[in-house]
N, C-alpha and C positions, 0 to 999 in steps of 0.2 A: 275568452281571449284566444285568439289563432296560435295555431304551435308554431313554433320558430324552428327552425332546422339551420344548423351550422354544421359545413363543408370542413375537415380536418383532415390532413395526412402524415405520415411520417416515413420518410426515402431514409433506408438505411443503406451507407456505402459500402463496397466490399464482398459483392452477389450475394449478401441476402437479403432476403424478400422485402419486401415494397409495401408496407403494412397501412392502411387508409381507414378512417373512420369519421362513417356519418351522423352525428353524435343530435339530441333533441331533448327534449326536456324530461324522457324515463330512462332512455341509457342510450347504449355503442351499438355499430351493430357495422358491420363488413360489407366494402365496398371495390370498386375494380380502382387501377392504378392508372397513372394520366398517362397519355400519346407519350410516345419514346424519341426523342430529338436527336438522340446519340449522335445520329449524321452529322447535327449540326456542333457536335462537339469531338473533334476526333481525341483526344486526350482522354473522354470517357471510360469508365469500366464496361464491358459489355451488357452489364446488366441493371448499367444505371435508368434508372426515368427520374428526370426530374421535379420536383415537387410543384403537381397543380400551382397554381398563385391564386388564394386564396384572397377574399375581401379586407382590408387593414379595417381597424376599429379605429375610431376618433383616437387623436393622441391623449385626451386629457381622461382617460379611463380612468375609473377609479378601483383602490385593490382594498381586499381585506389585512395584506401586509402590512398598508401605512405609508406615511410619508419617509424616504432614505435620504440619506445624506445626500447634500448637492455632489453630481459631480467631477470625479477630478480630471486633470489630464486634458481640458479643453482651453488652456492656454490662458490668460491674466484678463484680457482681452471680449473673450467667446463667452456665448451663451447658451446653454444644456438646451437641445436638439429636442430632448422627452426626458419623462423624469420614471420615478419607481411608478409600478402600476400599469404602464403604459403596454397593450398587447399588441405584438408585433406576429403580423402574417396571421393572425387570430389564434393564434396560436402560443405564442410564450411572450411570457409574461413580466414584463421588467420587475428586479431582487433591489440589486442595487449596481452602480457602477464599481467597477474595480479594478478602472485605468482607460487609459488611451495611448496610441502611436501615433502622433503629430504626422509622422512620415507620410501616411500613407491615409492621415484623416480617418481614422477610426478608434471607436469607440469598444469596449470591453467590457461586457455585463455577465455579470451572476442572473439567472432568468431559471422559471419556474415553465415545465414544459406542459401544460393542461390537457395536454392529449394522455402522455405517459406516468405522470404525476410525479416528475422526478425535478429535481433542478439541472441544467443545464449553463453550461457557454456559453454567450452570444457574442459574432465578433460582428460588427457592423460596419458598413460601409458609407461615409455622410459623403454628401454632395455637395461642392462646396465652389460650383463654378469655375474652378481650377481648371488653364486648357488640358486639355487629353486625358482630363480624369477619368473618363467613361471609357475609355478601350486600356486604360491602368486596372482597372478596376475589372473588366471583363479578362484582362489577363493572368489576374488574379487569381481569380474566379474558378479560371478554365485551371491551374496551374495545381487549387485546391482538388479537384478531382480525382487528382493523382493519388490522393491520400485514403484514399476508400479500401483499397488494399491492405494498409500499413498498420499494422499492432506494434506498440511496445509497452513495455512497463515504465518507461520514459516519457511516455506522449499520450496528453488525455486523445480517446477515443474520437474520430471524426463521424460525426452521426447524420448531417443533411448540410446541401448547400445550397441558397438559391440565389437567382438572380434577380433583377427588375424589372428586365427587359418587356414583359408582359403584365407590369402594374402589382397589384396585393402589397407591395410593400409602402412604407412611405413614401414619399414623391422627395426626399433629401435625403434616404436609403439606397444605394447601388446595387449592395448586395451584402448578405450577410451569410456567417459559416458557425455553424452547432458543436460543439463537442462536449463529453462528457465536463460533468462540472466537479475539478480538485480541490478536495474540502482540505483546510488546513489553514495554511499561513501565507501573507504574502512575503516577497524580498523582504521590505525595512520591517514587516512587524517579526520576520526570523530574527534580524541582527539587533530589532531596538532593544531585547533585554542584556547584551551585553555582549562580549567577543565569544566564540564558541572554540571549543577546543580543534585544532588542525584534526586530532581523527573523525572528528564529527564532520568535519567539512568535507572529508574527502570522502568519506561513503556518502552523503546527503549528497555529493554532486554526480558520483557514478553513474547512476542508472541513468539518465540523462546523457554523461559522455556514451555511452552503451546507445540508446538510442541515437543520437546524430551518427555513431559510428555505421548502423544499418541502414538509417537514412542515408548516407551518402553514397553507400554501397548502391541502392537503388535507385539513384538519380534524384533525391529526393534532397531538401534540408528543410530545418526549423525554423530557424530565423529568431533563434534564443537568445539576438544579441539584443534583448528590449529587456528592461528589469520586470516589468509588469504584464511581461505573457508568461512568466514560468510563476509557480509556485510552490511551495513547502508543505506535504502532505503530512497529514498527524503521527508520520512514524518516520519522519526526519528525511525524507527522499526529495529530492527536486523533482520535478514532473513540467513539462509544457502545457498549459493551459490553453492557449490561444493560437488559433489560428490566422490565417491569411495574410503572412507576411511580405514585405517588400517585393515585386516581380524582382528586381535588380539584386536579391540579395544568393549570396553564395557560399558554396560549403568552406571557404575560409572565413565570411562574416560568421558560422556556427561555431568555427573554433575561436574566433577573438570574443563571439559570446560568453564559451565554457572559462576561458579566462578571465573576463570579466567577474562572472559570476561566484567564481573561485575567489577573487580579488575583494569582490563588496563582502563573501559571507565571511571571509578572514577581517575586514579590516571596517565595514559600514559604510565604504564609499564607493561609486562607481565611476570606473576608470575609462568610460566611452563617452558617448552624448552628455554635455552637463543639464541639456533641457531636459533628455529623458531620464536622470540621474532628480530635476528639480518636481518632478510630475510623480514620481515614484518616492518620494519623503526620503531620499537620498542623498546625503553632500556627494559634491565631487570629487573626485581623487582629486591629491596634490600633487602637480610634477614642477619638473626642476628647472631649469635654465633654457635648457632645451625643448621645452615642452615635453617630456618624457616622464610620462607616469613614475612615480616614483618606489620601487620595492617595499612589497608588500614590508616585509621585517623592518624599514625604518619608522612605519607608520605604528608597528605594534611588536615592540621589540621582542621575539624568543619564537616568532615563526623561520621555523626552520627556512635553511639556505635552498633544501630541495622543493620546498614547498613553492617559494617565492620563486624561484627559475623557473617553474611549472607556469607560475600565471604569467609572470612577464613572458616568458616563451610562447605562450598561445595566445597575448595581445599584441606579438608581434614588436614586443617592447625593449627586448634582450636585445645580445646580440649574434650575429647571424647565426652563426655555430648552433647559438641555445635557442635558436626561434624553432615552437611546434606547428608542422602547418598543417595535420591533418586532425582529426576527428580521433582516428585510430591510435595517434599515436598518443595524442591527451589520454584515450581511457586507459593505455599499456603503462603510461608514468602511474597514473593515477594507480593502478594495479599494483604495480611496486609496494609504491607508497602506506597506500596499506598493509600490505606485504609485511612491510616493516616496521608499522605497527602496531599489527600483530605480535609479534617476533620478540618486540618490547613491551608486551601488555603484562609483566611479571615483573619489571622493573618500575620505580616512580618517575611518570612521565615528567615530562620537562615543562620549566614555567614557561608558555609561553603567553601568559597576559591574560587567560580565559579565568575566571572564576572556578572554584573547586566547587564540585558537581559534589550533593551531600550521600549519596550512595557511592561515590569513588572508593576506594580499595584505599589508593595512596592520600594521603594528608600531610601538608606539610605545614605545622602550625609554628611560631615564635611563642618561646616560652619566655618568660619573662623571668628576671633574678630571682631567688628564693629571699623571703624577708626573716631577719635576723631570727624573731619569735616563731617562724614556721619548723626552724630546724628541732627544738622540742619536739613541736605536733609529728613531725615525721619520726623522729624515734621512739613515739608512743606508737604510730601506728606502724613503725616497722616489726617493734616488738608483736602485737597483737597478731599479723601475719606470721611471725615465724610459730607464735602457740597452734594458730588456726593449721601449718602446713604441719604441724607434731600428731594435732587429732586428726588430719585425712590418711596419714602416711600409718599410723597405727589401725583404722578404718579400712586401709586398703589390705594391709598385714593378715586383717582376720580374714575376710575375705578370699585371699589367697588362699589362707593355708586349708579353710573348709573348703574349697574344689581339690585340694592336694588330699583329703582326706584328713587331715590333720584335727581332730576332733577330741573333745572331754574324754576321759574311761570311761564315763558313766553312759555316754551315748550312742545308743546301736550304729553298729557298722551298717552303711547299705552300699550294694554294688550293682550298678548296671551296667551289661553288658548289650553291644550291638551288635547286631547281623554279622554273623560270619561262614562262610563256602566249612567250617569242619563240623556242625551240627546247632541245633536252635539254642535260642537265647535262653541262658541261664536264668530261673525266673530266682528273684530276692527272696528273702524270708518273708511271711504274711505276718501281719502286723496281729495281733489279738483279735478277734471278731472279725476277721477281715472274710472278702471272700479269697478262696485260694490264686482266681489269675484277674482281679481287682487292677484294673489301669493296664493291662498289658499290648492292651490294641490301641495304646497314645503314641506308643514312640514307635512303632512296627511298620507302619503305615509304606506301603512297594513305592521304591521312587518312583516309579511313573505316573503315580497322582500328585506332584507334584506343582504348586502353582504355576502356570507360565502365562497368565495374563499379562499385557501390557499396557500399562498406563498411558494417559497424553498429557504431554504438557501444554499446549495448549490448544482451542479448537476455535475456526471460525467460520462465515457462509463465506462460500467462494463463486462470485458472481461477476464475469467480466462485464457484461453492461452497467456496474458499479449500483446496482440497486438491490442490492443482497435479499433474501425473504427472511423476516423473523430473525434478524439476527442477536437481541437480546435473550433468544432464549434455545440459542444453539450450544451452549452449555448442558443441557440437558441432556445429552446423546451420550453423556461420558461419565453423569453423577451414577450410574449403578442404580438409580431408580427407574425399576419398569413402572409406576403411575405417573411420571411427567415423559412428555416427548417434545419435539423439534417437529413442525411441518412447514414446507412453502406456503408460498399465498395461494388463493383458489385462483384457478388461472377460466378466465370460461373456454379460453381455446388451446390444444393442446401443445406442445414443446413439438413444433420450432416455430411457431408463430410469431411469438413475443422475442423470444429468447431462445438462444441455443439449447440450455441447459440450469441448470444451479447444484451446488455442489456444495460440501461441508472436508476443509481442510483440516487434519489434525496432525498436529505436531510433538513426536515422540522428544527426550535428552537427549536422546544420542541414537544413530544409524541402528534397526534391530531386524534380524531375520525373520520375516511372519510366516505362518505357516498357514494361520485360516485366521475368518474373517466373518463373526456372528452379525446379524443385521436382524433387530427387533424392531419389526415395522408389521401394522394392518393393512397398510395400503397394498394388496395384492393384485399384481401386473405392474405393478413399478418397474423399471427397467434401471438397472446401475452398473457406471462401471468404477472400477476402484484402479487406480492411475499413481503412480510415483510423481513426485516433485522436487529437483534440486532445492529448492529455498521454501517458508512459507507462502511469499508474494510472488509465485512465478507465477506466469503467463502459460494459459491452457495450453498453449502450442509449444512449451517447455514439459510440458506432461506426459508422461508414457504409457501405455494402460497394460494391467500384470493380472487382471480379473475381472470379470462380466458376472452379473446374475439378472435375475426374474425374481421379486417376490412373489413367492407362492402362498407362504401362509403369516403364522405370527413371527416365525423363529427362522431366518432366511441363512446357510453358511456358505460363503462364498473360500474355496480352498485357493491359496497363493503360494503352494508348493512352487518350490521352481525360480521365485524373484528374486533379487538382489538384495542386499539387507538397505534397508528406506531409513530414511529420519521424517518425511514430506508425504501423505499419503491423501491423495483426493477422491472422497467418496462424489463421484459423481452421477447425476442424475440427469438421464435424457429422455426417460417415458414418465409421467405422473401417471399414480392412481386415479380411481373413479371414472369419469368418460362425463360427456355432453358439453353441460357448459360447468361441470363442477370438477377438474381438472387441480387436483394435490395428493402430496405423498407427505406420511407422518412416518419419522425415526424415533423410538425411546430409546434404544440403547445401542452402541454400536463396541461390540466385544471384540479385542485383536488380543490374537494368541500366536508367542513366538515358538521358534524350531526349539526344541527339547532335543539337545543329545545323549 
């Protein structure tokens, strides 16, 4: 049989590099990057190319995944375009759908990327005969470019865009846009299990008002007023999932988004489009006479008044006085708001319609009448409590009084005395057969040997291209066992090929001053640098670097005299060990020691 050879690349936006590979039936192997068009795209990065167009595979491909759900978001009407399975651009790989925007005729997949072996985004562009689709769709396209630049912790990652214009896609394809893929939850399956508590709402929607707020800063928006382009990641953050929103849409449609948003995760309804409200397992909000969405707090009685001004205000639904119209000023309320309940996280929160989370602090249960017969049982067992509180308080007495000295005649006195500047420790009497200074080097010990390791409380990989290495067994860097370790993947090409970097974040209880910084690793020539972080989920470019080293042998100390006291500390990695095509670095232990005064 002839070898087959298939054509693969991957444009990442954002100047860096242009990574292609010409893959065959024993492996990868590195190739040049396509003609650079940029002229023909003046919105470009300077150091975009855009991705070859590659041969489309027949639609009816088949996957080792399986058949997925039909589906949704293509209207009562419509009939699925391609189903799971299906490889688009030869390259990725239809998961499943998981939504569409009528608006703008496209489609929204979960897709597995067979170059990179990760899952991915796909936002897709259907062709739909529509006049002036084709120069909507190219202005889309062009508008998407823009975002190759832009990180947030708000906004999945933009990874490739292409267009049609030169064939590989399907021929009822336009153009379609890549971005990382947010694992978690969508809108209705957040709110299907019940109301969530207003504080959960308002952190879960921050990082998101935070992003549109720098988006608009840079001429940019989201276009997060769709229910089913954002999603709910598995530590309760909203994130944008999807790309290539309406040309026509504007950084006020991202603030009646965030209010919306606000609106469905309080209440399960959404208070915008009712067809994208009906495509997204959503009811519609109810409004009043006026058409006029109706406050949050009548729909789900004990959301607060400042809550529900927030969202009417940013859908533009208040009145003028209380209308928010920028981005900015949604995330400064929403900061408050938090603020304040913070401020009240020592008092029992207010009912406001959420079920009681079973780790809550506060409970507030209905007790029910005592029965006539119970009042017996309670003065049996208040009795037995007050004996039980006679034998601790007599238990605690003796106790006492042996640290007091307070002891039998019959039992030797013993005295210990500690270090003092007017001469050495009095040593006790020796017990019969004893030796004469028997235990005397237990309590002596110079305080300068004094413990001062610090513990983590928690540790995890920190990987912005969201494909962590080994992150099951990044635990191990901090169990105190030098026979297990922690290493990346073998990379066959070195750092910055694939990736910038990978890195292991650990997280102390509380802010501590480090003084050094053991690193037990065999990988020597590793390169690392050890970096502060406001939060544990900050973004690399929120990081500050307070320490560099070189592994040189088994036992590497990197000194951080001099830093700030941290809570957030990212051991980062931008050289691996080995060299050729066997390119990784192994951690067993990673030892932090604070300032001793």
């Amino acid at each position: 049989m002839s070898r087959q050879f298939e054509r693969r690349s991957a444009v990442t936006l954002g100047g860096e590099a242009t990574v292609e590979a010409e893959a065959d039936d024993e492996g990868i192997g590195s190739s040049t990057a396509g003609p650079d068009d940029s002229a023909q795209n003046p919105l470009a990065p300077p150091n975009y190319h855009p991705t070859p167009r590659p041969r489309a595979r027949p639609v009816g491909e088949s996957t080792a995944a399986g058949p997925a759900k039909p589906p949704t978001g293509l209207g009562p009407n419509s009939q699925p375009a391609r189903s799971a399975g299906t490889v688009i651009a030869d390259r990725y790989r239809l998961l499943a759908q998981a939504g569409a925007d009528n608006s703008v005729h496209a489609e929204f997949w979960r897709a597995r990327d067979t170059v990179l072996e990760r899952d991915v985004s796909l936002t897709l562009l259907q062709e739909t005969g529509e006049s002036g689709q084709s120069a909507r769709a190219a202005d889309m396209i062009s508008r998407a470019l823009r975002w190759g630049r832009f990180e947030h912790v708000g906004c999945a990652r933009l990874l490739d865009v292409m267009r049609n214009d030169h064939g590989g896609l399907p021929d009822d394809v336009l153009g379609l846009a890549v971005t990382e893929w947010v694992p978690g939850r969508s809108l209705a399956e957040a709110v299907a299990a019940g109301p969530l508590r207003t504080g959960v709402v308002l952190g879960m929607l921050d990082p998101l008002a935070q992003a549109a707020e720098a988006a608009h800063r840079q001429g940019l928006v989201l276009g997060c007023a769709h229910p089913q382009r954002v999603r709910i990641t598995p530590e309760g953050k909203a994130r944008l999932a999807f790309a290539l929103p309406h040309p026509d849409v504007t950084p006020a449609d991202d603030v009646r988004g965030l209010g919306a948003l606000l609106y469905a995760l309080l209440t399960a309804r959404w208070p915008l489009s009712g067809t994208d409200a009906e495509l997204a397992g959503l009811a519609a909000a109810p409004r009043d006479v006026q058409n006029v969405v109706v406050p949050p707090g009548i729909i789900r009685p004990g959301v607060s008044v400042e809550v529900s001004a927030l969202a009417l205000g940013a859908l533009g639904a208040g009145s003028p006085h209380g209308q928010v119209h920028t981005a900015a000023g949604v995330h400064k309320v929403l900061t408050e708001l938090l603020e304040a309940e913070q401020e009240a996280a020592m008092l029992p929160p207010p009912d406001d319609g959420a079920p009681v989370d079973p780790d809550e602090v506060w409970r507030v249960d209905s007790v029910a009448p005592p029965e006539p017969d119970r009042k017996r049982k309670l003065s049996i067992g208040m009795g037995g409590l007050a004996i039980g509180m006679v034998a601790v308080i007599t238990y605690v007495g003796i106790q006492v009084g042996s640290l007091l000295g307070i002891t039998p005649a019959s039992a030797p006195r013993i005295t210990v005395s500690g270090p003092s500047a007017a001469g050495p420790v009095a040593a006790a009497p020796a017990a019969p057969g004893a030796a004469p200074n028997a235990g005397a080097d237990a309590d002596t010990a110079p305080a300068g040997n004094r413990e001062a390791v610090v513990h983590a409380a928690s540790v995890r990989v920190f990987d912005p291209t969201g494909d962590p290495d080994n992150p099951g067994r990044v635990g191990r860097v901090v169990d105190d066992d030098p026979n297990s370790n922690w290493g990346t993947y073998i990379y066959h090409q070195p750092f910055p090929a694939l990736k910038p970097g990978v890195g292991i974040m650990v997280s102390f209880a509380s802010p501590v001053q480090l003084s050094t910084l053991t690193i037990a690793s065999p990988s020597v020539g590793s390169q690392i640098e050890i970096r502060s972080a406001p939060t544990p989920d900050a973004a690399f470019g929120q990081t500050i670097p307070i320490g560099s080293t070189t592994v040189a042998g088994n036992s590497t100390v990197v000194s951080l005299a001099g830093s700030q006291p941290v809570q957030n500390v990212l051991v980062w990695i931008t050289k691996l060990g080995g060299g050729g095509d066997q390119n990784v670095t192994e951690i067993s232990d990673l030892r932090f020691e604070r300032v001793t005064g």
